[in-house]
FIFI-70096 format. One record per residue: x, y, z of N, C-alpha, C in turn; residue in one letter. Coordinates in steps of 0.2 Angstrom, whole numbers, plus 5000, padded with zeros to 4 digits. Layout:
REM residues N
XYZXYZXYZA...
This chain:
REM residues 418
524648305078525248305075525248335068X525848375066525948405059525948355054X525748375049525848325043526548325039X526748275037527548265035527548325029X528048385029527948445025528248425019X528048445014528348435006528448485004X528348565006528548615006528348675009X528648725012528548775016528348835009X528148855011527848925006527848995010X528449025006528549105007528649165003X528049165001528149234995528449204991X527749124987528049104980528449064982X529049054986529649014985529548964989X529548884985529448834987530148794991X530048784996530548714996530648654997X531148624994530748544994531248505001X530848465005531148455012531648375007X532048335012532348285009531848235011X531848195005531248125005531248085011X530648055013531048005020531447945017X531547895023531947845019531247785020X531347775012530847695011530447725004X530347805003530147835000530247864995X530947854994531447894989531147894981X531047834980530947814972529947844973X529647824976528847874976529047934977X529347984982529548044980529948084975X530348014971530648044965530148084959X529448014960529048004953528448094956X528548094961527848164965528348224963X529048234962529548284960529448294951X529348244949529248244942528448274940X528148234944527248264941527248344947X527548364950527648434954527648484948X528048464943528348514940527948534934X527448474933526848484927526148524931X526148494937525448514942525648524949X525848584950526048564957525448574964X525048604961524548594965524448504968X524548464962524048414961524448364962X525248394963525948364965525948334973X525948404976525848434984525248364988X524748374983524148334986524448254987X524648244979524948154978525348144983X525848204985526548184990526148164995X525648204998525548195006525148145006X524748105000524148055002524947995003X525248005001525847924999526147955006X526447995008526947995011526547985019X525948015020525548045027524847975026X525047915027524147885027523747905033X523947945036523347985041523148055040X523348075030523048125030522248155030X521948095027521248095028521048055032X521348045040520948005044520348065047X520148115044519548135047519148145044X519248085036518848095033517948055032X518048015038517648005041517148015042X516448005044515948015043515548065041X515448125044515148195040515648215034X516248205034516648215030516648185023X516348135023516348085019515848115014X515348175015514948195012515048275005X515648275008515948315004516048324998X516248334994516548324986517248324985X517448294982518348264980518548344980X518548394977518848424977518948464983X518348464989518348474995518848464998X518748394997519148315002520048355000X520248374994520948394993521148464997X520848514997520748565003520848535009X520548505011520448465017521448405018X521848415012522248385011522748415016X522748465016523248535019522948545025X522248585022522148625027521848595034X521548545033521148485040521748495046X522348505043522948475049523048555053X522848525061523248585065523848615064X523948675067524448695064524748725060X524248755058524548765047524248855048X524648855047524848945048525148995041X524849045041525049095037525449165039X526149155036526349225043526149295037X525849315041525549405038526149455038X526049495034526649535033526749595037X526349605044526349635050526749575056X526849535054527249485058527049465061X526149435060525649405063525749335060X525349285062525249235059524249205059X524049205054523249165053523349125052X522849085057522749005055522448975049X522648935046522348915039521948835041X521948825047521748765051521048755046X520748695046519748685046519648635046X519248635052519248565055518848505050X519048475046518448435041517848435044X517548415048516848375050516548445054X516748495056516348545058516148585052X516748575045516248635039515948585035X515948505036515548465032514748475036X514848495042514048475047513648555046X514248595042513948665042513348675039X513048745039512748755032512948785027X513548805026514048795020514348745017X514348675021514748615019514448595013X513748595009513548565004513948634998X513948684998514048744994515148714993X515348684996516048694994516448734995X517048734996517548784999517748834994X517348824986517748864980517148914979X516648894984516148944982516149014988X516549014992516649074995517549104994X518049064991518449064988518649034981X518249074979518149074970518949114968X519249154969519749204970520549144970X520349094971520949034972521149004966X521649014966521848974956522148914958X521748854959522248784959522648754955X522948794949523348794945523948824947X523948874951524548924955524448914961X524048874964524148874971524348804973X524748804979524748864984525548904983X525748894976526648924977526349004977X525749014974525749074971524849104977X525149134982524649144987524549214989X523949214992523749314992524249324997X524449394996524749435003524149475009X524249435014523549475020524149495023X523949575026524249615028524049605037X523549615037523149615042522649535043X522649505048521949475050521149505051X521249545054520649585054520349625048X520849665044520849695038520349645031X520549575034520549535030519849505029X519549495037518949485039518349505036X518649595039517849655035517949645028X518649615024518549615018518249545015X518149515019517749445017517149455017X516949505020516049515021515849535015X516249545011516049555002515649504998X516149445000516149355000515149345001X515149365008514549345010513949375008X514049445005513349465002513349454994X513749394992513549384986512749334987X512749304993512349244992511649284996X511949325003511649345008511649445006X511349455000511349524997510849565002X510349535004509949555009510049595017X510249515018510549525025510949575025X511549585020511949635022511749695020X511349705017511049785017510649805021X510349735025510149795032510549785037X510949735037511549775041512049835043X512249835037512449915034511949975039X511449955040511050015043510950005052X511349935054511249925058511749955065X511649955073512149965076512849935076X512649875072513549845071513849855069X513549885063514149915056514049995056X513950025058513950085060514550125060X515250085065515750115067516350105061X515950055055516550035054516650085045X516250135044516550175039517050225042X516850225049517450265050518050245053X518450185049518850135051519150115058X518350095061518450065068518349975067X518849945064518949905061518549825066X518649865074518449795079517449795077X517249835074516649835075516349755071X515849725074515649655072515549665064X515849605061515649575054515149515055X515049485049514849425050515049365051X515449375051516049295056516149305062X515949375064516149385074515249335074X514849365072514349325074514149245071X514249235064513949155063514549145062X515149155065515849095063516149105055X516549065054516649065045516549005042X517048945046516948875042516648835044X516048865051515948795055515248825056X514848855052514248885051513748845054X513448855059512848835063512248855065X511348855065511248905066511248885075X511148945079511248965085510448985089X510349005094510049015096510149105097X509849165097510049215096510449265102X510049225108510349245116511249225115X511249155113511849125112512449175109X512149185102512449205098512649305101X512249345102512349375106512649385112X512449345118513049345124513749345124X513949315117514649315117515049365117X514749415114515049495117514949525122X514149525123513849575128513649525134X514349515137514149455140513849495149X513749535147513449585154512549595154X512449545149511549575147511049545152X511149515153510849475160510949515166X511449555168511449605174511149665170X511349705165510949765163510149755163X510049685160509349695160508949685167X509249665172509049645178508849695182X509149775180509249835183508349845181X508249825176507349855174506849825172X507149755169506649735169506549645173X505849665175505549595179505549545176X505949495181505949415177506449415173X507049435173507449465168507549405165X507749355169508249265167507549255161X506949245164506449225161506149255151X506249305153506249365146506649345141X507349325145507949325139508049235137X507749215142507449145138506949125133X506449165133505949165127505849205124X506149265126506149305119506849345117X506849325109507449335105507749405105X508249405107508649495107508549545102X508349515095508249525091507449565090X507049545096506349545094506049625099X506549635103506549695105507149765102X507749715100508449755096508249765090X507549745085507549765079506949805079X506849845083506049875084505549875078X505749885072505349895066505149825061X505449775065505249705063504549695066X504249635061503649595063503849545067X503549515072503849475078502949415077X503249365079502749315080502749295088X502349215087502549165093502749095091X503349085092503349025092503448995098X503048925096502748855102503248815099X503848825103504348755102504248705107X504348635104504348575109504848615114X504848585121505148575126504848515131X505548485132505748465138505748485148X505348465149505248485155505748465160X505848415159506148355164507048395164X507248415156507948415157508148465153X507448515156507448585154507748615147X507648565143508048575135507648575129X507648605124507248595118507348545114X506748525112506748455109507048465103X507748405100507848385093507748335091X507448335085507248295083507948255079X507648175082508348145080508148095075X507548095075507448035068507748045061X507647995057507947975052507447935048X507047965044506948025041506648065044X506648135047506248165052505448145051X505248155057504548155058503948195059X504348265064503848315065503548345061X503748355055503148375049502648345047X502848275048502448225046501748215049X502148235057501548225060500948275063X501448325059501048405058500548395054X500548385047500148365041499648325043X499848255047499248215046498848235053X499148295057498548305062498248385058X498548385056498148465051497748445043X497248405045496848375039496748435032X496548495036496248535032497048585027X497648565031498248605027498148675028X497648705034497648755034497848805041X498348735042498648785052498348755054X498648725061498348715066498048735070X497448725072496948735076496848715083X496548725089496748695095496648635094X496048595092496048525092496648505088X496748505083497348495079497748495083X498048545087498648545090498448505094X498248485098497848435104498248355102X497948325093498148285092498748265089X499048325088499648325088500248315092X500148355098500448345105500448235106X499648235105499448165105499948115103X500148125096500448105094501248095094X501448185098502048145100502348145107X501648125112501848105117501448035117X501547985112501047935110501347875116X502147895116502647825121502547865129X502147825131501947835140502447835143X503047785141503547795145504147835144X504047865139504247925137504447995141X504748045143504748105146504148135141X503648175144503148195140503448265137X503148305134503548355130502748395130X502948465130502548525130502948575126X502348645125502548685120502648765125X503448775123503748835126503648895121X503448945123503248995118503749045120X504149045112504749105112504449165107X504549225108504249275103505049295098X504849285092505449285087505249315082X505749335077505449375072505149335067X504649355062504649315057504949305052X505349325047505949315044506549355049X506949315047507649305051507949335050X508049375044508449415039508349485042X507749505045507749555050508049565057X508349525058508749525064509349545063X509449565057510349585056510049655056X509449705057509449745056509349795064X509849765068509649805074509849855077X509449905081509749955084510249955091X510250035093510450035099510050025106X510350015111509750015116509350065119X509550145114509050185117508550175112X508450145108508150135103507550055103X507650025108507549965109506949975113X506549895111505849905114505649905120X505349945125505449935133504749945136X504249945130503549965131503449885133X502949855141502949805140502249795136X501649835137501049835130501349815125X502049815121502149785115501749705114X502049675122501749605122501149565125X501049625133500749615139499849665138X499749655130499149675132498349625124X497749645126497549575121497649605117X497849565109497949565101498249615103X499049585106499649625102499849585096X500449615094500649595087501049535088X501449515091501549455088500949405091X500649405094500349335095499549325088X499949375085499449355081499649335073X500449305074500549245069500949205074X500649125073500849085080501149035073X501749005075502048935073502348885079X502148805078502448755082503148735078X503848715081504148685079504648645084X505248635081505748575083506248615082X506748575085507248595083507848555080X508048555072507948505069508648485070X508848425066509548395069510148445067X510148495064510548565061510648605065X510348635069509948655075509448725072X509348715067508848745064508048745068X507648805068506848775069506448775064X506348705065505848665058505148695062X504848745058504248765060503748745055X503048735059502348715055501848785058X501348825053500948855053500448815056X500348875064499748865069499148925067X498548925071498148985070498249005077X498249085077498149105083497849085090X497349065087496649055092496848985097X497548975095497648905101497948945105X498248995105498549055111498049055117X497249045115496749055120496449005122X496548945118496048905118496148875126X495348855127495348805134495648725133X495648715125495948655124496748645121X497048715123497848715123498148725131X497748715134498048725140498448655144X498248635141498748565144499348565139X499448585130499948585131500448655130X500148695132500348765134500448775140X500648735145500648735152501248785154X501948765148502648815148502448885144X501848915144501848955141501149015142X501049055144500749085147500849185147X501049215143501049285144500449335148X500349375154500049375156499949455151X499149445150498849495145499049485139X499449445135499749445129499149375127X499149325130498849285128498249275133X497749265128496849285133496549195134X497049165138496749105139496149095144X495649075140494949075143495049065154X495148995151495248945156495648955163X496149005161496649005166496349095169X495949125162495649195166495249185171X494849155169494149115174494649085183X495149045180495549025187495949075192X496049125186496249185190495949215193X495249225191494849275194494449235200X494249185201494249135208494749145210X495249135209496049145213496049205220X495849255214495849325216495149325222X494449315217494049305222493849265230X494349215230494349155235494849195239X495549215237495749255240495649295246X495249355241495049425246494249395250X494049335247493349305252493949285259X494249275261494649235266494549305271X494849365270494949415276494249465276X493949465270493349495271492749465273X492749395273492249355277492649345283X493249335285493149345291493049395297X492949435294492849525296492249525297X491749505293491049505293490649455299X491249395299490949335302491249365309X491749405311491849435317491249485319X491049535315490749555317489849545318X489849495317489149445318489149415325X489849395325489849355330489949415337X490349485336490449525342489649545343X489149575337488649575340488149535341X488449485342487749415345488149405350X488749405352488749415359488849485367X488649545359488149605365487649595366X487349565361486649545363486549485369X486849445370486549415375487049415381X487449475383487649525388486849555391X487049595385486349645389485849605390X485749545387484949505391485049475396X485549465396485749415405485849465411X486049545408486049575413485849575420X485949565428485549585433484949655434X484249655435484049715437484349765440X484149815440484349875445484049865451X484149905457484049905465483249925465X483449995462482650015461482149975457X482249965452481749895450481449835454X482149795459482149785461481449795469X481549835472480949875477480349875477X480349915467479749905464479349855466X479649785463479349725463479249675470X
């Protein structure tokens, strides 16, 4: 439901609606202080006249700061519209508890809208011409904090199109959102466009489903990135990755006190690790799914085209490629961030990560003792099955030529003879 309106705003020109009834003498004294501060006017009216304008102020919300919580005064309600001068309308909507859970919620609403004068707003408001126009122009916004990022974007396949004002080409809001900042998984984040990736890649490559679940779009789309391995907790049972729901988190903690030495984990370490957080037997147990990702993240806005894209599978399918030779374990923390702990390579082999590396196996990329050993019995138990029994045929055809011919009857003439 709309919130009871105190003014319409049109290119500066305010209008004041008529008071309700029961409210006349409070909307007299909100007309008075309008005219000192009308920012501050606008706010008073709607908290007296609407006590459901902060009904979502409510739990994550609650973490906000006062002058959020007033933004949040207006703008929280459905509905609330800016008509563009192309005779478009933008929504001015934000849902409180999605940009308080963001990772922009602690940073505040004046920190990406600095450009806002609470002293002239809202009678005195920008003219946007365009919605889209408006967009590419916010990505200025974004490299003030993320100056990085967006310079290797600029060099990227996504901003490529857009000096030469091919305006649909992706910003930063097509991919991480504007008010409701999360971090995503990158197949995620990705398929929302290219929602055809899972047929194209099926055309060439083997195990496609399996590929574009462990490894990050990024980790073949940025070719000239350093890639790792991460060993994320997963769930077997309900094929999901584990989030860590404690309060105060745990998995670090329990990463430290199984890594005594502070210097990575090592297979035993990892061992007791695992140990530790499958300590509740009646628990679903949890194992480590190895996804290949970049090592900073900030290279992933630097990506190519697909003729440009890695399609060597040696990049990963052969021993000491490059990413398996910086390994981290992690979680997925309640932000959906991955809280990552530094592992040593050497657990990628070890015969004592094999139990909890059972999700995770690259064939030639990781040189796991144990499981080599079992392949090659595999392989030789195998081909023993039709070459012994080829051998055990032909033993058995010539042991029974042989006592053909000695049973044989004499000849006539032999016979005579005797």
């Amino acid at each position: 439901m709309r919130p009871p309106a105190i003014f319409e705003s049109n290119e500066s020109e305010i209008l004041l609606r008529e008071p309700l009834t029961g409210f006349r003498r409070v909307n007299t004294m909100i007309i008075e202080t309008f005219r000192k501060n009308l920012a501050l006017a606008v706010l008073a009216a709607i908290f007296v006249l609407s006590p459901l304008t902060f009904k979502s102020a409510a739990g994550a919300v609650d973490s906000l700061s006062d002058a959020d919580k007033l933004c949040l005064g207006c703008h929280g309600y459905e509905g609330m519209t800016k008509e563009l001068t192309d005779g478009k309308k933008l929504s001015l909507h934000i849902k409180g508890e999605a940009f308080a859970e963001s990772v922009h919620g602690a940073m505040g609403c004046a920190s990406c809208h600095a450009a806002i004068d609470l002293k002239t707003h809202p009678q005195k408001t920008q003219i946007i011409a365009d919605s889209r126009k408006y967009s590419v122009a916010m990505t200025k916004v974004c490299a003030g904090c993320h100056a990085e990022a967006v310079k290797q974007n600029e060099t990227s396949v996504h901003a490529a199109p857009l000096p030469g004002g091919r305006l649909l080409a992706p910003v930063c809001t097509d991919c991480h959102g504007s008010h409701a900042i999360r971090s995503k998984t990158a197949y995620n984040t990705c398929a929302g466009c290219h929602q055809a990736v899972m047929n194209n890649h099926e055309k060439w490559l083997p195990n496609a489903g399996l590929h574009l679940g462990v490894v990050s779009c990024a980790a073949c789309h940025a070719p000239m990135a350093l890639r790792m391995v991460d060993l994320r907790l997963y769930d077997s049972t309900t094929k999901t990755w584990v989030v860590e729901k404690q309060d105060p988190p745990q998995f670090e903690k329990m990463a430290r006190a199984a890594d005594k030495d502070g210097n990575g984990l090592d297979a035993v370490e990892l061992r007791k690790l695992m140990a530790l957080i499958n300590r509740d037997p009646a628990a679903p147990q949890k194992s480590l799914r190895g996804r290949i990702e970049l090592r900073t993240d900030i290279e992933a806005h630097e990506l190519t085209g697909k003729a440009k894209a890695i399609k060597d599978c040696a990049k990963c399918h052969q021993q000491g490629a490059e990413p398996f030779q910086n390994v981290t374990v992690s979680i997925v923390s309640a932000d959906g961030k991955p809280l990552r702990y530094k592992a040593q390579n050497e657990v990628l082999g070890s015969v004592l990560s094999g139990d909890s590396l059972r999700e995770f196996y690259a064939v030639g990329g990781t040189r796991n003792g144990l499981l080599d050993i079992l392949l090659v019995l595999a392989v030789l138990g195998g081909l023993s099955v039709p070459i012994g029994h080829q051998i055990l045929k032909r033993i058995i055809m010539n042991e029974l030529k042989r006592n053909a011919q000695t049973r044989a009857p004499a000849a006539p003439e032999d016979q005579g003879r005797a």
